[in-house]
Structure formats: C-alpha cells, structure tokens
DONUDO-81636 format. One record per residue (C-alpha): residue in three letters; x, y, z. Coordinates in pm, whole numbers, plus 50000, padded with zeros to 5 digits. Layout:
BEGIN
ALAXYZ/...
# end
This chain:
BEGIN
UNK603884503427511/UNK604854532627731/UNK606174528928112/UNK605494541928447/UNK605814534528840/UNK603734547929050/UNK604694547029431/UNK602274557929720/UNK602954567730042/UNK599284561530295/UNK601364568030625/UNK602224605130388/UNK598544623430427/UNK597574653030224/UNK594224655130330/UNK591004635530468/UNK588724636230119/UNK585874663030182/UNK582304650030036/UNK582434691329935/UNK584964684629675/UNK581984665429480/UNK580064697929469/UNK577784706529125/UNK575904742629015/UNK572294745028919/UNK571914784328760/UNK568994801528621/UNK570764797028255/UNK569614778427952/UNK567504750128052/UNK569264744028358/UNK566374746028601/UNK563354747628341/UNK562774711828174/UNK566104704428307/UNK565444696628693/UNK561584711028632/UNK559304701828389/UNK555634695828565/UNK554594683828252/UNK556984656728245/UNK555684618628288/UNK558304612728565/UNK556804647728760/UNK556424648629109/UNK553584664829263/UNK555934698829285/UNK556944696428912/UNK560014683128970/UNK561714655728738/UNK562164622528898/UNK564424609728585/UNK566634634728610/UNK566784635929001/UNK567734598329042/UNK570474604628798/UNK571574637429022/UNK572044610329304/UNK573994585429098/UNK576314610429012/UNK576944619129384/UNK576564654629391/UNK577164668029743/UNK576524705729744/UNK574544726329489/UNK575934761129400/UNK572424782829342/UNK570744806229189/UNK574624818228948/UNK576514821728796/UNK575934859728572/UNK572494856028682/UNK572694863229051/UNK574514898828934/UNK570834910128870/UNK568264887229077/UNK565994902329257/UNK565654876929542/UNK562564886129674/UNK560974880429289/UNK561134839229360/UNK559234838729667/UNK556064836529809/UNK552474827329579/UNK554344812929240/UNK550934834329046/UNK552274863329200/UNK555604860629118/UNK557204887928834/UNK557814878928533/UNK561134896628412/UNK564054901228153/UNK567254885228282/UNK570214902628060/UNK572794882828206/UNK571964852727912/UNK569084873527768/UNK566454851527888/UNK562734854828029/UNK563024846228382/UNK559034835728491/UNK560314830928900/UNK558084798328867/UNK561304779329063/UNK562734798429341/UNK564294795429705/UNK561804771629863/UNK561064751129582/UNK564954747229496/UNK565514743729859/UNK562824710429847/UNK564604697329570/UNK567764702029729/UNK566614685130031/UNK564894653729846/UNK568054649729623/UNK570114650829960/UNK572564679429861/UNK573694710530057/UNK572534745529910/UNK575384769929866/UNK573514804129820/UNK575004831529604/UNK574204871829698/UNK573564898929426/UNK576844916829480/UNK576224933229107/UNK573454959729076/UNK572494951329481/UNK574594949429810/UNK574904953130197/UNK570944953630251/UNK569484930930018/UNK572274902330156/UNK571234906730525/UNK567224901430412/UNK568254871030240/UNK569994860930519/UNK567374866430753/UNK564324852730541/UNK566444822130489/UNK567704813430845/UNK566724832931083/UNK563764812431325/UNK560414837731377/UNK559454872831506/UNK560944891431275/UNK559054906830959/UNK561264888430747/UNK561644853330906/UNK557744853030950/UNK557564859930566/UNK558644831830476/UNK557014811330756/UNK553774827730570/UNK555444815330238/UNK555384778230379/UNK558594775530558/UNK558404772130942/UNK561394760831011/UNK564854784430850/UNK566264769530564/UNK569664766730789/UNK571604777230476/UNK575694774530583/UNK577574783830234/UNK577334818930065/UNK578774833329770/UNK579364868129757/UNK579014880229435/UNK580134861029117/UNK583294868828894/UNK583134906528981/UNK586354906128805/UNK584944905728466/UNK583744934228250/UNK580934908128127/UNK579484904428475/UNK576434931028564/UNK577814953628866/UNK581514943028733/UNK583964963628957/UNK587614969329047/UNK589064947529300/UNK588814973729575/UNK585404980429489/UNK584174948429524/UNK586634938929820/UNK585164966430038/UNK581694956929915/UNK582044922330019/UNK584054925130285/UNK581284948430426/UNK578294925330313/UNK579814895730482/UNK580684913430810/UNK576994922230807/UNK576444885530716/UNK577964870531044/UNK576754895031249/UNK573194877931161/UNK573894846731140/UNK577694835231269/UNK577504802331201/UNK577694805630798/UNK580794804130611/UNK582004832630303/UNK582874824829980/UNK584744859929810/UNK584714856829424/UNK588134857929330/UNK589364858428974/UNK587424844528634/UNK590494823928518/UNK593774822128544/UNK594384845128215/UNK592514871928393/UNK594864909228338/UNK593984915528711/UNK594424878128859/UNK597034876629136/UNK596724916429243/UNK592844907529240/UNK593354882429537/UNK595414899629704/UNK593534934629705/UNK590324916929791/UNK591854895430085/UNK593304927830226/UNK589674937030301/UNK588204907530449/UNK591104888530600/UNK589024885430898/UNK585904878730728/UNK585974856430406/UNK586354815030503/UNK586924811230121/UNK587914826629764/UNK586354811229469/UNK588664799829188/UNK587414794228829/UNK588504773628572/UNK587174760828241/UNK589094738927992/UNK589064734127539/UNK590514714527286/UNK591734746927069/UNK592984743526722/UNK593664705726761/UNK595954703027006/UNK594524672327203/UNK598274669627399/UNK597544703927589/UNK594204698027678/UNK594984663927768/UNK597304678727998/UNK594464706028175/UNK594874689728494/UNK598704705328500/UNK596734737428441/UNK594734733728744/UNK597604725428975/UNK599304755028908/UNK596904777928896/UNK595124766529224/UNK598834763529392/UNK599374802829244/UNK595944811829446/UNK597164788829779/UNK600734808629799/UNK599094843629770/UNK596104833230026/UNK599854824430276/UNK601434854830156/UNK598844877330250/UNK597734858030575/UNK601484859430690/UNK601564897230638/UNK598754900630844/UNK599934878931125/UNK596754858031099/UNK596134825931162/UNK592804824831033/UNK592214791030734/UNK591094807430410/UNK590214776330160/UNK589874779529810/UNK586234773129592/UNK586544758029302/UNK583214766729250/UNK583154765428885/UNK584884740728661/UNK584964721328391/UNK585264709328032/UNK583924741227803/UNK583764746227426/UNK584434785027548/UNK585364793527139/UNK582354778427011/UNK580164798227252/UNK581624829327205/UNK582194828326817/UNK578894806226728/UNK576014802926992/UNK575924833727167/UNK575844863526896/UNK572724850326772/UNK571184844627135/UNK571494882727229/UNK570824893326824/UNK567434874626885/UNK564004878827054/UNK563614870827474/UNK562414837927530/UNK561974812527829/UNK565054790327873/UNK566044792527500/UNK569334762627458/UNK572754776327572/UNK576264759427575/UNK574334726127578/UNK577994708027466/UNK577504671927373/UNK580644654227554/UNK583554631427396/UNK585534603827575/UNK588524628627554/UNK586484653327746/UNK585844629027987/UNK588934617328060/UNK589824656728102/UNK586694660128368/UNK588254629328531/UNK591954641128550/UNK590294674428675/UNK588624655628986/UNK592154643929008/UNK594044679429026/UNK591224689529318/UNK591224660329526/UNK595564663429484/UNK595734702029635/UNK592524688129905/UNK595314706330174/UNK594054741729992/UNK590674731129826/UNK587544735530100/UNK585274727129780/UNK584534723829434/UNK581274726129170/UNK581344709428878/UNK579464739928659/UNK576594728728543/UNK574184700328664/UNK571924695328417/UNK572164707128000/UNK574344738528075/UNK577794718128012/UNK576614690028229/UNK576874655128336/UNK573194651328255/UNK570734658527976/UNK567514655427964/UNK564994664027666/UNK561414684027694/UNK558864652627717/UNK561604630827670/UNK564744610127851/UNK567504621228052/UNK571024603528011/UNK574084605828132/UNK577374623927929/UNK580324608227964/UNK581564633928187/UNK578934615828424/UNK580994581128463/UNK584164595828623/UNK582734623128842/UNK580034596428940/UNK583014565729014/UNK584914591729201/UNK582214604129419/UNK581724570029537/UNK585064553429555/UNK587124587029675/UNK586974577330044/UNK589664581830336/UNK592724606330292/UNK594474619530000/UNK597904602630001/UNK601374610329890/UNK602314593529552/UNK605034597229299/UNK605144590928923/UNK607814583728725/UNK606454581428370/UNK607614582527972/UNK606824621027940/UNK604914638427614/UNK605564677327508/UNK602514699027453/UNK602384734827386/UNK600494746327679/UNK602304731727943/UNK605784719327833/UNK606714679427905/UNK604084665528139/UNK604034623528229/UNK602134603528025/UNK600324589828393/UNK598124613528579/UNK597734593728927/UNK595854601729266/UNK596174579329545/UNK593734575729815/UNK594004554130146/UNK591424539630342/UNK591914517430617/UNK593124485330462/UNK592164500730058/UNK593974521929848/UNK591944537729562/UNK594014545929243/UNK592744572029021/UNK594804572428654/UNK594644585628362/UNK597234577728053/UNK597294609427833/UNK599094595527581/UNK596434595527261/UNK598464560827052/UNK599864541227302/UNK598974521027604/UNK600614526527937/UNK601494500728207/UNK602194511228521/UNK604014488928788/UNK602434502829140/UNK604394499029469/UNK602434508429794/UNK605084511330091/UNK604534496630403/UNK601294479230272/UNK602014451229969/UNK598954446129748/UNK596764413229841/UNK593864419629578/UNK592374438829368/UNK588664447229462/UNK587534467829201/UNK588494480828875/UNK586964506828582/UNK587994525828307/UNK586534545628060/UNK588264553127681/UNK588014547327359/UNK584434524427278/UNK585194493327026/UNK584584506326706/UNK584834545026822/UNK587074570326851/UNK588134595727091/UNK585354622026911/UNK582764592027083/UNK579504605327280/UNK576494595727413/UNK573564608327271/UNK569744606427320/UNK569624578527076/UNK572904559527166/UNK572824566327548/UNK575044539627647/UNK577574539627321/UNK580794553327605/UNK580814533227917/UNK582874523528196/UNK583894489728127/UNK586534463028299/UNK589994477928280/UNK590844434628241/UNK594784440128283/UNK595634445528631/UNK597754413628796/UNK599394412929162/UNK602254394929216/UNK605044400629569/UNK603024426529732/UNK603384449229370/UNK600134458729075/UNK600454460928752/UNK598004478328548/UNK598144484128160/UNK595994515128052/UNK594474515227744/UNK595384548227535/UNK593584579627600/UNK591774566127924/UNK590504575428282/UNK590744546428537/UNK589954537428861/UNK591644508529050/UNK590904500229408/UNK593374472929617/UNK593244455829930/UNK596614464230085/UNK596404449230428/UNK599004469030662/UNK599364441130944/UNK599354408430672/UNK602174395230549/UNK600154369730351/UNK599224377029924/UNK595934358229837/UNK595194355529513/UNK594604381229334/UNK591004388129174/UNK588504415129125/UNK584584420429166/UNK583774445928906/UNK581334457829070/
# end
C-alpha cells in the first residue's frame, strides 16, 4: 500500500466556490440539441418538445450555466435564422460539422429550457464570417425592454419580457485555422475588442468572455493572450481557456496525471492576464473561462469519425464524438473539477463541453433511455458537496513518473471548508496499488465523518468499465468503507485508480471527538 498526508489549512482561503465553476455547453453539434435535449416525439416530451428524461438528469448533475449555441457552429450562425414562426425558419448547411441545421430549436425555445432546467444562458456571438453589427442586434433583441424595432421583434416572437442574458462569448477559438472566420490575434483582438465596446454601450450590465487560445499546444498560445488583451484591457471581464484530455498510445500514468496539465496551463494564462494588467497600470479583474473541457478521444475523432462525416452526404444531427466513458476517464473528469475549483482565485467559470451525447455526462437514445456516463457521478457529487471556500492543503505523497508531466503524487486532493465541514475531494492515480492517506485539519480536529463516495474499479471490471444503454448502472459511486477517526486525525484508504469524496465534521470551537460514523447518503 502506498502513503500520503494530506494537511488543510480552512483559516488559509483560496477562494469562496462559485456555482459558475459547475458550468456545461449545449452546441448545435451531433445530437446535442436534436433527440438529445429535443425529441417531441419522445414519450417523456413536454408540450414544447423537450425531453423530460434527459432534463431531470441535467438537474442531477448540477449544471449551473449553459454555454449556447458553440462551439465551431456559432463561427457561421445566422442568429436571426432561429427566431420567430419555427415553419418559417431556414433550413441551412452548417459546414462547421457538416450538418443540416433545420432552426427548429433556437433562442427562445433554448432560453425556456434553460429557464425550466434552472441554468444561466451564456450566449456566444458570430465573431467568424459576422461582427460589430450582427452582435449589437443580438444584444438588443435579447435584452433590451420595448420600442425599439428589434426588442419589439421578439416581443412579437413571444417574449415580452428581455431574456436578461449576462454572459457573452465573443467568438470561439479564433485561434484555429479549423474555425470559420479563423484570424490572427490582432485581427480578432480589434474585432472583439470593438464588438464588446459596442456590447456595453447597449447593455452595461453584461460581462465579456474573449476567446483566447484552443489548447495549450497552440504555435500562437501565450503571444495570442497577450496581443488580444492589449486591445480590450478595458473591455473583456474574461478570456476563455480550452482544454481537452486522451489516453494516447497507452500511457494511462500521463493521462492520469491531466489535472497537472490543467494547473499549469491555467496558471501560464493567470501570470500573462497580471503581466499585461500591470503594464497597463490597471486594476481592472480579468477571470479566466474554462469554457470548454474535458475528457476527449481527440485521435479517434480526427483519424476515424470525422473523414467519413465530411466524405459523406448532409444530414440532420448525424452521431459525432459520441465517446462511451471508462472509470479511468472518470476519475480524469473528477481530478479535472479538482484542478478548477484549486486555481478558483483565477477561474470566474468553467463548462464541462458537452451536455448531452457530444462527449457528455448524459446519453440518451432516439425513442429510447437516457443514462448517465460515468463522467456524470463526479461532476454530479461535486456540484452538490463543493460548498464554502476553497482551502489551502498540502500533500505529501509516494510519487509516480509519467512521460507527460515528470513525477507527480500518487494523491490528487482539494479541500473545501464550510462552516463546521470540510469536504475532501481525492483521487489516487496510482493504477495497482491502494493509497491511504492520514488527513490532519489544523485548528479544527475531525469529530465525524458525514459522508463518504468513491467511484473506481466495479467488482468484476476493469478500469476499460462503462455504462452503457444496456448496463446503465454497471460503474457507480459506492461506499469508500475505509475511513476511521481517531485524536482529532482521518484516515482514508483509496482503492487504486479512484475518485473520492469525503466530507468531515470538524467542529472549530469543540474540543470533544464523538464517535466516528458516516451516513452515506
């Protein structure tokens, strides 16, 4: 058995946890939208279409914001296309994931969804074959009140009251050459910078996301930041940041280890936001977006699905990047979650890209179920347990090498503090053995423990182990079992190749230890 200690520090704050940190993305891609969170057909239907099943999982999993319409799709949406009479609507090609795009879903119904499923929309602008002109009618058909061609459009569309949409994206990875509109960094930095002045000017109240680079392997990323802040110091609230993360040629140690990944990169992004605030003598707050991450078979995609997909015909929603998820992915998802809510001092918000069949939490079948991935069971535990601040903690750990990111602990820990709780997130990378961890939480000894999960390897699985639509249920959270209290300290022991979640009562003004216990609820 390997070792660790884990000490945590609640009177040391990082940050008060953000719901936006528990953000998701819903893009016209794939069946994302149609027979994902729309199928009128469907026997769970509401009167607008909309699929109950797969809504009452969106709430379980504790989604917060939605990131809408894309992704590579906004780069050549014609806004106007998804509103008013749905009969009326165009039908057109979308080339970003050559697709026929029918408009049958657009702003108001997504916006009803949004608002039954109780998550904020965060709007994205065609920065890509559109600009300065079509943003500001969005803008105004979406939020400003009446008496104004535009705002009384969509009050004839159904809408009385604005939408009273805060978050916009401006633009999507302009950075790559894949993207429609794709442009340098000063290109798109004036663009934006431009748009979004225009923006405020409408409507001051909203907040900017800029796009900033693709990924962290990006030839331009750094000098893209930096060139694009220069333009919009004084207007952007946020740059976006995304990351996607593979098991490549085997090596289960590096990917097991993404979560390094993340910290670095999103510290990289934090330092040049400073850098280029400081030159500027601002004192504006510029947060970071993680507005697209995940778990992504990128290889398979590129080398497998997606020739054939733009070699073939144009059809409605056609299947794309619909990845069936292992308990090692989810364990990556979950030490993810972990990385954000750890740099929460430099992360405004995050969107776990994609909702629903486009590498997501959920699936759901044409005139069938919807289930949950195992990606769904750590997002879905954190989202409800992450409460309170961010605190300090320190890990000293048996360490593992891996290619991608040199030695790195076998413990992945978060602490969170809560009043009288502290919530434990931890993950033991190491694939073959288990880990126990002694936990010491100063100035607050451990009374109980009030709640305990983890999710690994199933009895009589492996780490390949997935939920399917026959075997929804075959990888679930179960009862971690091993976690005792004894003089104030926990002890946990971590089954190999897992993602827990451990929540104690550590009373600050008691000196008394009661027994310890758990609820497992």
């Amino acid at each position: 058995m390997a070792h660790a200690r884990l000490t945590v520090t609640p009177s040391d704050i990082i940050a008060p946890v953000s719901p936006r940190l528990f953000g998701s993305f819903v893009e016209h891609m794939g069946r994302a939208v149609y027979t994902g969170i729309y199928e009128p057909g469907h026997a769970t239907a509401d009167e607008r279409g909309f699929r109950r099943d797969v809504l009452e999982l969106v709430q379980e999993l504790g989604a917060t914001v939605i990131r809408y319409p894309g992704g590579n799709f906004v780069s050549g949406f014609r806004w106007e296309d998804s509103v008013g009479p749905v009969a009326e609507r165009p039908t057109r090609l979308e080339v970003a994931w050559h697709s026929i795009e029918t408009n049958e879903v657009g702003l108001h119904e997504f916006a009803d969804w949004a608002e039954t499923a109780g998550v904020e929309v965060m709007n994205a602008v065609n920065l890509g074959t559109r600009g300065i002109e079509d943003a500001a009618s969005l803008l105004e058909y979406s939020n400003h009140p009446e008496n104004t061609a535009l705002s009384e459009q969509r009050r004839a569309n159904g809408r009385d009251e604005p939408f009273g949409i805060t978050l916009w994206c401006l633009g999507n990875e302009m950075d790559g050459p894949w993207q429609i509109g794709h442009k340098t960094a000063d290109e798109y930095g004036r663009l934006a910078a431009e748009t979004g002045r225009v923006m405020k000017w409408i409507d001051p109240g909203i907040e900017l996301v800029a796009a900033g680079s693709s990924n962290a392997d990006m030839p331009t990323f750094g000098t893209w930041e930096k060139t694009v802040l220069e333009h919009g110091i004084d207007v952007f609230d946020h740059i976006s940041l995304h990351a996607y993360y593979e098991e490549t040629n085997g090596d289960v140690d590096s990917f097991l280890a993404s979560g390094v990944g993340l910290d670095r990169y999103i510290r990289r992004v934090a330092d040049i936001i400073r850098e280029t605030l400081d030159a500027h003598g601002s004192d504006r707050t510029i947060g970071i977006s993680v507005d697209e991450w995940n778990v992504w078979n990128q290889t398979r995609f590129n080398e497998i699905d997606k020739p054939p997909l733009f070699a073939g015909g144009w059809n409605e929603h056609p299947r794309i990047i619909e990845d069936e998820y292992t308990v090692t992915d989810a364990v990556v998802v979950g030490s993810l979650l972990m990385s954000l809510l750890r740099n929460s001092d430099v992360v405004s918000m995050a969107n776990l890209a994609q909702l629903v069949n486009v590498i997501a939490p959920i699936r759901s079948e044409p005139d069938g179920p919807a289930w949950r991935q195992t990606t769904f069971h750590p997002f879905a535990l954190t989202a409800r347990f992450a409460q309170g601040s961010v605190v300090r903690s320190t890990v000293e750990a048996d360490e593992q090498s891996t290619a991608g990111y040199g030695a790195v602990p076998l413990l992945d820990a978060v602490a969170l503090a809560d009043g009288d709780e502290t919530t434990l997130l931890l993950v033991n990378r190491s694939t073959t053995e288990a880990l126990e961890v002694a936990v010491d939480v100063e100035g607050a000894p451990v009374a109980s423990v009030l709640h305990q999960r983890t999710l690994g390897v199933p009895d009589g699985g492996s780490r390949h182990s997935s939920n399917s639509q026959s075997e929804p249920d075959a990888v679930l959270p179960l009862d971690l079992g091993i976690v005792t209290v004894d003089d104030g300290a926990a002890r946990a022991v971590l089954p190999a190749l897992s993602w827990s979640i451990v929540r104690l009562a550590t009373p600050r003004t008691t000196s008394t230890i009661t027994t310890p216990g758990t609820d497992n609820v």
